[in-house]
Every structure is written in C-alpha cells, then in structure tokens.
Steps between C-alpha positions, in 0.01 A plus 500: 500500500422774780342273829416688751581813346354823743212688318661828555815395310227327241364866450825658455572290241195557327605879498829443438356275140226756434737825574771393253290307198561631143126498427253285740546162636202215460397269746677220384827742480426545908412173574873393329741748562374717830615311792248361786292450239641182344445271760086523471319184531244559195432772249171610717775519837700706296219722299385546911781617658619715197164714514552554885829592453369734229226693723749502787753710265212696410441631809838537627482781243722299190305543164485164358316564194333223236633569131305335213683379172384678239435175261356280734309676775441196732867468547542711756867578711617724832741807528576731787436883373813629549415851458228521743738269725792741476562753785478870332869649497648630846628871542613539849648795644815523672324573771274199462814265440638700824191437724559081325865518574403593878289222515746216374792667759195455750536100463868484475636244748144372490324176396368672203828655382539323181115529385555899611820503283346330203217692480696855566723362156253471253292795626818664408478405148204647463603832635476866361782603683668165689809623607346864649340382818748757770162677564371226815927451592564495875114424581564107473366332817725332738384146598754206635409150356254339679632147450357238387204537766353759245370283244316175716331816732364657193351193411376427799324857576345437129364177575443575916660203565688480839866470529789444750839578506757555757594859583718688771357784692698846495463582870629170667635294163275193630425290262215308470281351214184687441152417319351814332198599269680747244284759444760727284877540414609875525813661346576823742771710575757262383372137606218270430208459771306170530122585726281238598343327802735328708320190571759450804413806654151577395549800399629719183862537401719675295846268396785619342658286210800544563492297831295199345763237485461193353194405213155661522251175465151497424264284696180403503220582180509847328191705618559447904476868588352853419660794534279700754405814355576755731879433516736732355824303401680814424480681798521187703860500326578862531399471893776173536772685335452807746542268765842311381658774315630833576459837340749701223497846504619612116526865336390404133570832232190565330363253232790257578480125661149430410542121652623629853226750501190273391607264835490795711262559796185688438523600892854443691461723758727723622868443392761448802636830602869434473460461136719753301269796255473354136647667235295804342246401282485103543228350637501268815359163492493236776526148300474169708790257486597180682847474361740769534741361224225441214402882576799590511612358107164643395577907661884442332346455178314824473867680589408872529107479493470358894590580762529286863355680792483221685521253681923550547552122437348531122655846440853308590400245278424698185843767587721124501299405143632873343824548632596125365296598164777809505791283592481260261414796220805657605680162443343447146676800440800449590526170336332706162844773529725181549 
C-alpha cells in the first residue's frame, strides 16, 4: 500500500511505468502495479485521480498517448511517446562545454557544488569535443564560499520573507543581531553581497557574507516586502566595496587575465604618482581588493602576464609567492638529479 504517498512522486511513477512499458499499460495494470495508486478507495476514486494525473502530464509537456488494441477497440491502454519525449541529440562545442565548465568552477565551494558538478558530467557525455575546452582557461571567476548563509538568503529574497542573523561590522567588529528585508544576494569582486532594508536602522544596506555568523532564519510569512523599484543593488554593492577596500594597480599583457580585468574600475582616477612605468605594451588596470593575500595568490598565478604597480604591500606579497614557487622548483630538482 502507498498512504500518504506525495502526488508529485505519484506522477513520477506514472512516467517512470509509462516511459519503460514494452507496449501500453491498461488501467487495471496502473491501478495494480504504479505506486500511489493502489491505495484508492473505489474504482471511480481511482478512474478520478488517474485522469487528473493524466491532463497534468499533458501539460507539463509529457506525451501520454491512448493506444487501441487492434482486436478489441474498447480496450483501451496508456504509453508515454518516447520519441517525441526524447531530447534531440546534443553537439556542444568546446567552447560551449568551456563557457559550462566556467559556470560549474563558478559554484565550487558553493551550496550548489554538487548539482553544478553533476550537471557539468553528463553534459560532458554529450560533447563534440569534451576534453578541448582551453579556449575560456584563466577567465574562471574568483568567488570565496559564501557559507551556509547563501542558500536560506536566496530563499528568502525569492519568497520576500524577512530574515535575521547575527553579523559583525568591518569598521568597529561590533556585533550585533540584525533584522533585514533581502532584496538581492550579489557575487562581486571576490565575495558575496547581501542588500536589503535594515529594519534596525531604517534605511538600506549592503552586508557582506562573509561576516554573517551564526544561521540566517526566516521570520514572519513570505510576501512581507517589495523591492522598491528604483534601487540599484549592484551599484549599491560596488559603492560599499569602494568604501572598505583599497585599490590594485596591475600591468596585464594584452589579451591575458581576463578575470582581473572584468573587476576592474571603469573610472579609478588618477594612479598615485610614486608608482613605477609599466612594462611596454601592457595595459594598466586598477582592480579593487580588500585582502592583500587573496590578490596576491590570484596575481602569482598569472606568473609573467601581471604585473604589481602597486600598492608596495601586494607587490611584496606576490615577489614572496614567486621566489618560494622558484625555491621549491629548484629543490624538485635537485631531489629529481639525486
């Protein structure tokens, strides 16, 4: 018997029956063998829910289609067309699978990492080229994991439902608990960016994830708030990290570090004037950070293709990242010769 068994999992067995029958399944067949079906009170309970369930299937785009038997044309049975049900065969480009592969490196670290990882597999399968996807390498996007405040603020920006969580402030590290109407969550520059209206204060905010500590909770009924529709989340962000972050100054060689370039400022003003002339024929691009090690990692990656102008703190950072790179190449050596 199936009590209580969800109509959603009742439909997917229905699929599941009509997907993988030999020929067409009757009724009675249904009634018997498809679970959620068995545990109808009367023929006419089950003959009602099984024609719902049939129009609902309908128009979530399956083809459940009626076939006849030939000798005895009131006896009448169910099938899912599998042809018309079938995707059409996949042929993505490399590029294509590069652009996915981007996408699932995106969400690494993230609450959707495994569904991103999943999905990015079997995609793969389908593949013209799987393995040739070096044409988007080096453009992945650097985000840090947002914690597990990501997933119960998405939720709650969906459904406008207000939360409150505890969260320390990057100026003074107070700490306090806070009551906000999430309006969106922002990945930028490296970090994820929860805006809203501070119920506290009255007045729009822009929190970092990163210093949410503790759970994110939901209170109250979903549909409390609307978003006012002359804010601009994004800029709101970009304006916050300008005022707790500082400013790189990078040479980048032409058509190289595509992720360090995209975060640079459309308008940085004038660079310091103690900063040393770039190299010939790189470009010079002033790129936001609030952590001088995380840039610093990032820059050492790219070896030859950046350069640090400044500040003197990060270029220190990235010279101490490449002369230990060296040291411990010339080691590997050296242990290679024996």
């Amino acid at each position: 018997m199936s009590e209580n068994l969800p109509p959603a999992e009742r439909l997917l067995n229905l699929v599941i029956a009509l997907v993988n029958t030999t020929g067409r399944m009757t009724k009675e067949q249904i009634r018997a063998q498809v679970a959620g079906y068995d545990d109808a009170a009367s023929v006419d309970a089950f003959e009602r829910m099984f024609e719902r369930d049939k129009e609902t299937l309908r128009d979530l785009g399956v083809p459940v289609v009626t076939v006849t038997d030939v000798a005895h044309g009131d006896d009448q049975g169910y099938r899912v067309d599998t042809d018309a049900y079938a995707l059409p065969p996949m042929e993505l480009t490399s590029a294509q699978l590069g652009v996915l592969a981007l996408a699932a490196e995106f969400w690494q670290g993230q609450v959707l990492r495994s569904d991103a990882a999943r999905a990015l597999t079997k995609l793969r399968v389908v593949g013209a080229t799987p393995s040739a996807t070096d044409a988007v390498a080096g453009l992945a996007p650097r985000l840090h994991p947002a914690g597990p405040a990501l997933g119960p603020l998405l939720d709650a920006a969906h459904e406008r439902r207000v939360v409150t969580f505890t969260y320390r402030t990057a100026s003074t590290g107070e700490v306090r608990r806070r009551t906000v109407e999430p309006w969106r969550v922002i990945g930028s520059r490296g970090g994820w960016y929860l805006v809203g209206h501070d119920r506290d204060r009255a007045a729009p905010r822009v929190f970092r994830l990163s210093r949410i500590e503790g759970a994110v909770r939901p209170t109250g009924e979903p549909g409390a708030f609307t978003v006012p529709d002359d804010v601009d989340p994004r800029a709101m962000v970009t304006s916050a990290q300008r005022d707790e972050g500082r400013t790189a100054w990078l040479a980048i060689a032409p058509d190289r570090a595509g992720a360090l370039r995209s975060r640079g400022l459309v308008d940085p003003g004038p660079p310091p004037g103690d900063l040393p002339a770039p190299p010939a024929g790189t470009d010079v691009v002033a790129v936001p950070y609030t952590r001088t090690a995380e840039l610093a990692d990032e820059v050492t990656g790219y070896t030859d293709a950046v350069v640090v102008l400044g500040p003197a703190t990060l270029r220190d950072a990235v010279v101490r990242r490449l002369e230990a790179a060296v040291a411990m190449a010339a080691r590997v050596e050296e242990v290679a010769r024996g």
